[in-house]
N, C-alpha and C positions, 0 to 999 in steps of 0.2 A: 939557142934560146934567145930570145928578145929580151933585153933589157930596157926595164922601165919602172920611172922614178913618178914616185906620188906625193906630191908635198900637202900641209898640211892636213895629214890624212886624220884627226884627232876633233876631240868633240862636236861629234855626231852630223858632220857637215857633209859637204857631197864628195870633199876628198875620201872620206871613210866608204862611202857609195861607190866610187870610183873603182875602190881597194876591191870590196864587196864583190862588183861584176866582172873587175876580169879574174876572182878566183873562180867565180861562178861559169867562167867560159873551159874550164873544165879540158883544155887543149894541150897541157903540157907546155906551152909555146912560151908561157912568160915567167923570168926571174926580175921579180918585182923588190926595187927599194924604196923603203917607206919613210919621209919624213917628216919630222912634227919639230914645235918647237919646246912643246912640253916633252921633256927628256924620260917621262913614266907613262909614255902615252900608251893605253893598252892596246892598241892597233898593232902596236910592232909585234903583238904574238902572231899577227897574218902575215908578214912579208920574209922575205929570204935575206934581205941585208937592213939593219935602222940607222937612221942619221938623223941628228940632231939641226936642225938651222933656226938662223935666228926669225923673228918676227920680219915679214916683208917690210914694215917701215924701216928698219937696221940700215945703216948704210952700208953692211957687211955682207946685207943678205947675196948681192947679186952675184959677187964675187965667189963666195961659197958654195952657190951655186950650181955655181960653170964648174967650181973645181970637183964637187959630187957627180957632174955628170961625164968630166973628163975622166974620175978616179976609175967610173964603175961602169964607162962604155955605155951611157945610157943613148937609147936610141929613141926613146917615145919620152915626153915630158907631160903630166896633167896633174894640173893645181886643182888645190882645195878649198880656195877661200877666195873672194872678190880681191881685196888686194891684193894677192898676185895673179890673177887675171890679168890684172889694167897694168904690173909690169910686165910680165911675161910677153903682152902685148906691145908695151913699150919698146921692150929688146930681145923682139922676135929674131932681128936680123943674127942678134949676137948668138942667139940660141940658136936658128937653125944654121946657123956656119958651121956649128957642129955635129952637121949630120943627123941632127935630135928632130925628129917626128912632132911636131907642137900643133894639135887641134885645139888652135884658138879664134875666133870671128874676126876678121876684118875691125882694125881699130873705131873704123866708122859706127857699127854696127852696135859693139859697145858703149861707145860714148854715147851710143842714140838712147842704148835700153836704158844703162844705168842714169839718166837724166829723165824724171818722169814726167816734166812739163813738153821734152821734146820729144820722147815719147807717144802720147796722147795727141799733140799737136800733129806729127807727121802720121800716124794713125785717121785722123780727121781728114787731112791732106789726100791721102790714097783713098777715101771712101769708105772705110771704114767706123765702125760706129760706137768709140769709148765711152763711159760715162761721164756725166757733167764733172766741167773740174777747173778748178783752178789754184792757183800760186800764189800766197800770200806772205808781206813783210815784214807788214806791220798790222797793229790791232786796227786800225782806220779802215782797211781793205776788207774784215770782215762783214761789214756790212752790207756788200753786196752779195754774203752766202745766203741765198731763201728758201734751197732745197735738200730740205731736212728727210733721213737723219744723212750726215757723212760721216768720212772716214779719212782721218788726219794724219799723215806719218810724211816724213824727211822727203822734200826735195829728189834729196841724190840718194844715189845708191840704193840695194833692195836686196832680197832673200831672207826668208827667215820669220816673217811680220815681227820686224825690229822696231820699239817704238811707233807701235801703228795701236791709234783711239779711234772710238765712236763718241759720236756729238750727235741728241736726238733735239736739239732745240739752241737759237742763239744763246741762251744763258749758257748750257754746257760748253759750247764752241770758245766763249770769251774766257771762261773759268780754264778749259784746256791751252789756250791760248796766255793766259798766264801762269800755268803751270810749266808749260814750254820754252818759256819766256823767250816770249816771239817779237823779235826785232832786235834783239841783243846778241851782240858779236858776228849780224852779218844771216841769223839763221832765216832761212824761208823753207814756209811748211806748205804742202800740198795737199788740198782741200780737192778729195771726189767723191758724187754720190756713190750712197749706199745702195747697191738693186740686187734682185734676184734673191733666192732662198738658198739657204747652206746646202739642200739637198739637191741643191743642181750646179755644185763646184766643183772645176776639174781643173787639174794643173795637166799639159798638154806637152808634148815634145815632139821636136817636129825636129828632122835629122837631116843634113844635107852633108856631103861629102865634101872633102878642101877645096874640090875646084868648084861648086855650087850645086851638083848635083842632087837633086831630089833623092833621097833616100824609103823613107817612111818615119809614118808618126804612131803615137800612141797615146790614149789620156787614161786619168786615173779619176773616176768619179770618186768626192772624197768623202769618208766617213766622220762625221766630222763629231765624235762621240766622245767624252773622256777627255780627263786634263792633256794625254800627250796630244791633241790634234786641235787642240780649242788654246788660241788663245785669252781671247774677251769674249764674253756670253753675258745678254744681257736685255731684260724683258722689253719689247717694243711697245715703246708707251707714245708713238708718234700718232696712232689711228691708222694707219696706211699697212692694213689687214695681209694687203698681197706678199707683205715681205715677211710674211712668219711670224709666226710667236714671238720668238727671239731673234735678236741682234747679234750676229758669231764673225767672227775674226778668226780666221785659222792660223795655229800654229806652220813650222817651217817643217813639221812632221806630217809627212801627207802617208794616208794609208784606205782602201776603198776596192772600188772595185775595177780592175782593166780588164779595157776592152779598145777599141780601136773608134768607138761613139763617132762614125763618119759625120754626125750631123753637128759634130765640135770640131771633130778634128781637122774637117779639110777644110774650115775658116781661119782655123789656128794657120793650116799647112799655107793658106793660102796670105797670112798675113808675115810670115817668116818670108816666101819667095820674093814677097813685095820688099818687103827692107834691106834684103840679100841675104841674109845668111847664109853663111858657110862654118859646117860644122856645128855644134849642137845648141838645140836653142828650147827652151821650156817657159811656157806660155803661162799664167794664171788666169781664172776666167771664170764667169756662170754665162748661163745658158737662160735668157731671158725671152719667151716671147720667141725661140728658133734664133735669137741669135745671138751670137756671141760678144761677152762684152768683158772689155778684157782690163784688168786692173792692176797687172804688174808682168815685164817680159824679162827674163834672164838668159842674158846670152852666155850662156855654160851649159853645163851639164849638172842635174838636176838632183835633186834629193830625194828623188824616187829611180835613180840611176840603174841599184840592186833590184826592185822591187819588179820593174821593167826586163832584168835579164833574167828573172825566175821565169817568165813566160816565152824566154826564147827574142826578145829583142834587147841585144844586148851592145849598146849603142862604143862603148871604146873598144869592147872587140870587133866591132863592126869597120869603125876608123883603123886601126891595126890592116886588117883584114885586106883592106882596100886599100890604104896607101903605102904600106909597107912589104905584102905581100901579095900586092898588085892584083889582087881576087876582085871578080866582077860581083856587085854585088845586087838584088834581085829587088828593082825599084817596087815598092810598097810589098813585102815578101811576107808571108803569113805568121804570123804567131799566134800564141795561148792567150785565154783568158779567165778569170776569174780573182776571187776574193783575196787581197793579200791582208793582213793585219799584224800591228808590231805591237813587241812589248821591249822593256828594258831585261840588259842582261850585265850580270854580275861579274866580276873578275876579284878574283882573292891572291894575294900574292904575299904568302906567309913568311 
């Protein structure tokens, strides 16, 4: 059997996704250990071994790491959370000296996604076409924002819509801007137009193998209904009809309908082979006007990881597949489609 280690596999993130799809590959092939740093994390009822580590910022983490994967033979390693992405990637070398299978992107690749000014910038660069945006430091720079409404969240970093607002007029923009408190301790916020209608939002995944191989993609038109898939909703009082009734923000809980939407997916597909990716990369995006416009890229693996291998594209058994069991795998290969939908599920432990 294959041994392979999932870290942060606990609060509802893509480590838990991760967990999700390769039980869902249904093959016998993998004895899976799970860890989190919550010691009650209820995930551990899905794996064969649990371990505890600490929080990726630890200076202990890395160490206990190596010794988890030396204790239990691990051969495949996939993280569950953006901090350890960006180490994992830091000390790739150290990881794979030992033999450990690590489907992580090219450092470059990373530090492109999770930077949304360079981002958007190198996006513009290749001909492609993001939304209006820019980088602000302080309150003087907003002045130059005049295309209302936008949508404000962090600089750095992404997944989740973590501290991401709407602004439908400079007054809200100044008033979020000192709720923010922008320009103190160094913060800078990323200001991009608001476009497109909620009901043509798809989070996109676009799969390429270690050595850069095109794989296949998939998108998830999102339902964006209900407190789990909505984060901010909010009546558009801008006059600018074309963008919907409301103003919606989605949650980092995507759920909808897949399908393979060629008219999204091969701009996505084709905006991944322009940056390089290697290895898995999930897109956010609406569909404006035929094209796509894209407002946040995660180089990982995605939060609809599970939702994707119930249809038969089941992206870490796919990497398994291929570079550990050296199986050719069948560029853009058919899968299922239709309706997936989530709800919360209980754990009692008397």
């Amino acid at each position: 059997m294959i041994r392979i280690l999932v870290t942060a596999m606990g609060g509802g993130g893509h480590g838990e996704q991760i967990l999700k799809a390769l039980r869902l590959a249904g093959n016998g092939l993998y004895w899976i250990v799970g860890a989190d740093a919550n010691p009650k994390c209820p995930q551990f009822d899905m794996v064969d071994q649990r371990a505890v580590l600490p929080l990726a910022s630890s200076p202990r983490y890395l160490d206990e790491l190596l010794a988890l994967i030396e204790r239990h033979r691990i051969r495949a390693l996939f993280h569950g959370c953006e901090p350890e992405l960006r180490l994992f990637a830091r000390n790739r070398d150290e990881i794979e000296r030992r033999g450990v299978f690590l489907p992580v992107n090219p450092t470059p690749v990373i530090d492109l996604c999770m930077d949304k000014e360079k981002t958007n910038r190198r996006l513009l660069e290749l001909g492609f076409a993001p939304p209006r945006f820019a980088v602000v430091e302080g309150t003087a720079d907003l002045a130059s924002i005049d295309w209302f409404p936008v949508v404000v969240k962090p600089s750095l970093g992404g997944g989740g819509s973590a501290n991401v607002y709407i602004a439908q007029n400079p007054r809200e923009l100044c008033g979020l801007a000192q709720f923010l408190n922008l320009g103190a301790n160094d913060i800078r916020f990323f200001i991009q137009e608001y476009v497109g209608t909620p009901d043509a939002e798809y989070t996109v995944g676009v799969l390429h193998d270690m050595d850069g191989e095109y794989v296949n993609s998939i998108a998830v038109r999102r339902a964006l209904t209900g407190q789990l898939s909505i984060r901010t909703s909010v009546p558009n009082s801008t006059g600018r009809g074309e963008l919907g009734p409301r103003l919606i923000i989605s949650s980092g809980i995507s759920q909808g309908e897949i399908d393979r939407f060629p008219e999204v997916s091969e701009q996505c597909s084709a905006i991944a082979r322009a940056i390089g990716a290697r290895g898995p990369l999930n897109i956010q995006c609406r569909l404006v006007k035929g094209v796509v416009k894209v407002f946040e890229i995660n180089p990982r693996f995605s939060g609809t990881t599970s939702l994707r291998a119930m249809v038969g594209y089941n992206e870490p058994d796919l990497l398994i597949r291929r570079h550990l069991l050296h199986q050719k795998l069948e560029a853009g290969f058919p899968y299922g489609r239709g309706l997936i939908l989530r709800n919360l599920t209980e754990h009692y432990y008397g």
